[in-house]
ROSE-4610 file (N, C-alpha, C; in Angstrom, 1 decimal, always signed):
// ROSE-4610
residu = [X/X/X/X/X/X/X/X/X/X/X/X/X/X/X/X/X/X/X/X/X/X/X/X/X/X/X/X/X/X/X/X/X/X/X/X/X/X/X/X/X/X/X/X/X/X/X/X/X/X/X/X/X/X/X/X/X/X/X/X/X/X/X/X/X/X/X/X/X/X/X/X/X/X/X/X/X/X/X/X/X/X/X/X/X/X/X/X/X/X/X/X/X/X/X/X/X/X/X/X/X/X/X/X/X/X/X/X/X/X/X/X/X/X/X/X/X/X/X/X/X/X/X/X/X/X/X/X/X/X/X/X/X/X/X/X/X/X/X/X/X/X/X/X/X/X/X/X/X/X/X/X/X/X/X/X/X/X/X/X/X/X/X/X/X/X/X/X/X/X/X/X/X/X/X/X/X/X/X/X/X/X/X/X/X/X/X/X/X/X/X/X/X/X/X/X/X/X/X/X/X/X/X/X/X/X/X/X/X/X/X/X/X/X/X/X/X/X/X/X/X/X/X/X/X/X/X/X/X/X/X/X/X/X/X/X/X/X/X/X/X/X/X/X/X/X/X/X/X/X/X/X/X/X/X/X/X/X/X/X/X/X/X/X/X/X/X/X/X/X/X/X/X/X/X/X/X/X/X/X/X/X/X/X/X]
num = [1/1/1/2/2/2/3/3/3/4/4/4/5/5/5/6/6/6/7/7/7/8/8/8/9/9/9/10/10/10/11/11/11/12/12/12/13/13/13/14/14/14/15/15/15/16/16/16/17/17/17/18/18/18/19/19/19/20/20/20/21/21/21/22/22/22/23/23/23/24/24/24/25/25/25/26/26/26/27/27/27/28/28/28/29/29/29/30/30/30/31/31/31/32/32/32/33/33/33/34/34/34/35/35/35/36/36/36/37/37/37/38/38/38/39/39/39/40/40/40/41/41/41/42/42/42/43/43/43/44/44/44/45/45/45/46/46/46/47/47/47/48/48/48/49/49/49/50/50/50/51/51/51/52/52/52/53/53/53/54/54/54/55/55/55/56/56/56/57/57/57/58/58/58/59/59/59/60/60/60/61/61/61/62/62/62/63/63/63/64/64/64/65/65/65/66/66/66/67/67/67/68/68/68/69/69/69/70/70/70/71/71/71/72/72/72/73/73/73/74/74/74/75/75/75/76/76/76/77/77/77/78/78/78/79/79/79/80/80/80/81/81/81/82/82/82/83/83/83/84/84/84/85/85/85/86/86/86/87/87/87/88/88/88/89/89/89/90/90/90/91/91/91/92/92/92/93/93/93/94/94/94/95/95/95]
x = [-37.5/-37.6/-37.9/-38.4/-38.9/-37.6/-36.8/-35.5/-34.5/-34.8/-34.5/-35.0/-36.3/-37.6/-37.7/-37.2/-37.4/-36.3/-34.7/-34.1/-33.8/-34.3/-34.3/-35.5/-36.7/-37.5/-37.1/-36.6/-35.8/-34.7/-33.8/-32.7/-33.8/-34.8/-35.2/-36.1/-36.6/-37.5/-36.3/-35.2/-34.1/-34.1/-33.3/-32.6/-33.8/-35.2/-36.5/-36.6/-36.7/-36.7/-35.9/-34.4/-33.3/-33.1/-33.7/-34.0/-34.9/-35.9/-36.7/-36.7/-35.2/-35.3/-33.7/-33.1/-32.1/-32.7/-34.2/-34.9/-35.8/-36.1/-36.7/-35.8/-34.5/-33.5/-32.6/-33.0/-32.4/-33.4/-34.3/-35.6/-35.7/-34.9/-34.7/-33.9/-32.8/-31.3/-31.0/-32.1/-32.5/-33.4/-34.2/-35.2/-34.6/-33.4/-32.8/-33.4/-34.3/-35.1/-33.6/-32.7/-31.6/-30.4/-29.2/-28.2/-26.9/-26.1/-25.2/-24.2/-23.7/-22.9/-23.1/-24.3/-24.5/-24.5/-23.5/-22.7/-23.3/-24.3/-24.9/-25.7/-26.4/-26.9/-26.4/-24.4/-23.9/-23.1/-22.8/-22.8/-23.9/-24.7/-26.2/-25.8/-26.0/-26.1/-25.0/-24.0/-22.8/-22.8/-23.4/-23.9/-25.0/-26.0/-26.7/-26.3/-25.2/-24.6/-23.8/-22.7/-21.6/-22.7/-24.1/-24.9/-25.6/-26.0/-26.4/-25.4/-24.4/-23.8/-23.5/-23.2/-22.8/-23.9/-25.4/-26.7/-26.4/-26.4/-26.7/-25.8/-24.5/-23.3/-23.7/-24.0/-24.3/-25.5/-26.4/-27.5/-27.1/-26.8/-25.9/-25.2/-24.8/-23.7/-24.5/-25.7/-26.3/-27.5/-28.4/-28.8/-28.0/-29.1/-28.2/-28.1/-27.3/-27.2/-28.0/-28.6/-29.9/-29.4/-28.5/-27.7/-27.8/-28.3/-28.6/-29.6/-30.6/-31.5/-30.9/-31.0/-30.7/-31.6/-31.8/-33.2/-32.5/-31.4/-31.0/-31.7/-31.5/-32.9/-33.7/-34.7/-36.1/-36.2/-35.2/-35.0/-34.6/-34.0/-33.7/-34.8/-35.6/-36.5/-37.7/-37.8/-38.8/-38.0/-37.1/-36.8/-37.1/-36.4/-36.6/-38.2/-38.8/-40.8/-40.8/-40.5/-41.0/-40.4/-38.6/-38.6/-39.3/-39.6/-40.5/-41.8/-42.4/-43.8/-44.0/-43.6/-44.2/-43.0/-41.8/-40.7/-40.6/-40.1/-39.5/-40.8/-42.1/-43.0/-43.7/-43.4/-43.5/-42.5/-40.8/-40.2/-40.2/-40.5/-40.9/-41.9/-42.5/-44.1/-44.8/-45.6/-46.3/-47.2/-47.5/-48.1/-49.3]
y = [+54.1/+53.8/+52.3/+51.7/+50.2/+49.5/+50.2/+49.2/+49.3/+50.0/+49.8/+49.3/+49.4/+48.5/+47.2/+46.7/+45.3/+44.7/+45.0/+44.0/+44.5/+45.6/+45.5/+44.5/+44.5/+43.5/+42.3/+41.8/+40.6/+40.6/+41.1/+40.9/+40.7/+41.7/+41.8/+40.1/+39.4/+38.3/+37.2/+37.2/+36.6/+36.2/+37.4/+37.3/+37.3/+37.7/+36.9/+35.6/+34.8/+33.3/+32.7/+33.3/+32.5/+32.5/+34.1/+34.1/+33.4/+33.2/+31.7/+30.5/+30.3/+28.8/+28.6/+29.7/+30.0/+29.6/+30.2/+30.4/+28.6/+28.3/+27.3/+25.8/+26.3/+25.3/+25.1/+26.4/+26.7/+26.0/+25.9/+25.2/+23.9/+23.3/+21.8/+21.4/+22.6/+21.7/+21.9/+22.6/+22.6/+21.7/+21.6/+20.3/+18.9/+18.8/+17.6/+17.1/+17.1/+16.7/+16.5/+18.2/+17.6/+17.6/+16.8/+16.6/+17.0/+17.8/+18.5/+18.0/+16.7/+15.8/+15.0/+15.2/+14.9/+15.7/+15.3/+16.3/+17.5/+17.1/+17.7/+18.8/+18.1/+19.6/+20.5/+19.7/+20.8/+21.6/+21.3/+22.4/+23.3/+23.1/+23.3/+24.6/+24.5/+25.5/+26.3/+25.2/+26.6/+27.7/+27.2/+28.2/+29.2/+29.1/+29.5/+31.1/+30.5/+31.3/+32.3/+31.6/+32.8/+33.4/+33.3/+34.4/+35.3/+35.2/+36.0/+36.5/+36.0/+36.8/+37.7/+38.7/+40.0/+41.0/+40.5/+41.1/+40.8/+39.8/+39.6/+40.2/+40.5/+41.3/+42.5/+43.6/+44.5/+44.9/+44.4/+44.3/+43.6/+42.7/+42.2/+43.3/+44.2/+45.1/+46.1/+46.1/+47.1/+46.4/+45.4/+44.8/+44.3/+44.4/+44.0/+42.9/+42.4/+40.6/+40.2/+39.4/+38.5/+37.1/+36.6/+35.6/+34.5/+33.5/+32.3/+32.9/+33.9/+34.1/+35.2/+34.7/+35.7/+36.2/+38.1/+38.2/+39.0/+38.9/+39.2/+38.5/+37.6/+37.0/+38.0/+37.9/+38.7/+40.0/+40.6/+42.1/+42.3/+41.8/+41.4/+41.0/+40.2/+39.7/+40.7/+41.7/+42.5/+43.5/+43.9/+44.8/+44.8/+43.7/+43.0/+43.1/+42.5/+42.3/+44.0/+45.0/+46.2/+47.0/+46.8/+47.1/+46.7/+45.2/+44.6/+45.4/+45.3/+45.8/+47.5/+48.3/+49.5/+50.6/+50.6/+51.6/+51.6/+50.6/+50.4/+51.1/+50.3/+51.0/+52.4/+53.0/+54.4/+55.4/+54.5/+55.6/+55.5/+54.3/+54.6/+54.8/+55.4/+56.1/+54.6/+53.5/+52.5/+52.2/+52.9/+52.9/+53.7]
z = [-49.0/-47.6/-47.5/-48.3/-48.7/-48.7/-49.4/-49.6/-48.1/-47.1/-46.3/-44.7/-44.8/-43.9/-44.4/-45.5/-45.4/-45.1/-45.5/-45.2/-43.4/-42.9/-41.0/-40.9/-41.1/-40.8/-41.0/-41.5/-41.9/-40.6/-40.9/-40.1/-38.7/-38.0/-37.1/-36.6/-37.7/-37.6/-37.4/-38.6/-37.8/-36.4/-35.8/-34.4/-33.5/-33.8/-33.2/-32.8/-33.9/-33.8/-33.8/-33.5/-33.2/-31.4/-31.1/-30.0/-29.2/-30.0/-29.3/-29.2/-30.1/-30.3/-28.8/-28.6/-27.7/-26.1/-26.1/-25.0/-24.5/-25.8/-25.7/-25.1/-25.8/-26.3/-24.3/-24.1/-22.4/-22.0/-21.7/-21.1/-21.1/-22.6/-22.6/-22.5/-21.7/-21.5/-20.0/-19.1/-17.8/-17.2/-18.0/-17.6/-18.1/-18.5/-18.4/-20.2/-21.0/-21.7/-22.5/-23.1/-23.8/-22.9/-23.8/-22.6/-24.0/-23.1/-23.9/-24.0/-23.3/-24.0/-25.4/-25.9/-27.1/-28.2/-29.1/-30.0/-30.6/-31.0/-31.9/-31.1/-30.1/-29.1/-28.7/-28.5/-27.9/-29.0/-30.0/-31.5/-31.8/-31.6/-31.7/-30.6/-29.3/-28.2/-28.3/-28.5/-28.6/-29.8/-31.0/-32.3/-31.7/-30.8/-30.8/-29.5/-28.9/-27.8/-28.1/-29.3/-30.2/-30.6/-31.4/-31.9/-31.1/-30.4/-29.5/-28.0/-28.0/-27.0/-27.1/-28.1/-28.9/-28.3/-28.2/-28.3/-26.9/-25.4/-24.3/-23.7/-23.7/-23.1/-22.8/-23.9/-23.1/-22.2/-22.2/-21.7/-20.3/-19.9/-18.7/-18.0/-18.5/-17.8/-17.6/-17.6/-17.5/-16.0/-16.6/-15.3/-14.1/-13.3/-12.0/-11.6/-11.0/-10.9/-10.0/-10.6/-10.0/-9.8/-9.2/-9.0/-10.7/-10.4/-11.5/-12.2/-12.5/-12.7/-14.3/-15.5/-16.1/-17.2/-16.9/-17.2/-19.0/-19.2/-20.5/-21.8/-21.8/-23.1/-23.1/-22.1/-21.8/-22.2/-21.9/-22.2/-24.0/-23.9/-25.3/-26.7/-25.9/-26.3/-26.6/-25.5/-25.6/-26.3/-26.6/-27.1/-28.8/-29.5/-30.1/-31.2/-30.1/-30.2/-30.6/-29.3/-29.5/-31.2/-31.3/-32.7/-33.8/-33.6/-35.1/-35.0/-34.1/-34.0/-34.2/-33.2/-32.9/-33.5/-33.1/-33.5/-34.9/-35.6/-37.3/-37.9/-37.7/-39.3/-38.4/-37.4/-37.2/-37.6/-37.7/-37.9/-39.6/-40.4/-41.9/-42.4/-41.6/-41.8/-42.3/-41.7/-41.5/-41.0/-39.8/-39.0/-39.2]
C-alpha cells in the first residue's frame, strides 16, 4: 500500500504548490506588481494555466457564474488540502 500512498502524495503536494504559486502569481498580475507583456511572466503564466486548466474546467461547469469572480482555484484548492490531509492516509489505513 506504501508503494502506492507515496507516489499519490507526491503527485498530490505537486499540484498543491503549483496551485499556490498559480494563485499567488494571479494576485501579482492583478495588482499590477507583474506585467505579462514581459516574456518570461507571460511563459511562466501561460505554463502555469495549460497545467491546471484540465483540473479548473470541470469544476467551472459545475459552479455557478459569479461574473469576474472565479471561485475554481478555491475549490480546487480545498479539495486538494482535504485529499492530502484527511481522505488518502484514511483510505490506506494512516490515520
Amino acid at each position: 500500500m506504501l508503494a502506492i500512498y507515496g507516489p499519490l502524495q507526491l503527485i498530490l503536494n505537486i499540484i498543491y504548490f503549483v496551485m499556490i504559486a498559480h494563485i499567488i502569481m494571479s494576485w501579482l498580475i492583478n495588482f499590477q506588481v507583474l506585467n505579462l507583456r514581459q516574456p518570461l511572466v507571460a511563459q511562466i503564466w501561460d505554463g502555469l494555466n495549460r497545467l491546471l486548466e484540465p483540473i479548473y474546467q470541470p469544476i467551472r461547469r459545475v459552479l455557478p457564474n459569479t461574473g469576474t469572480l472565479d471561485l475554481a482555484p478555491l475549490v480546487a484548492l480545498v479539495v486538494v488540502i482535504s485529499l492530502r490531509a484527511y481522505i488518502l492516509p484514511v483510505i490506506f489505513g494512516f490515520a
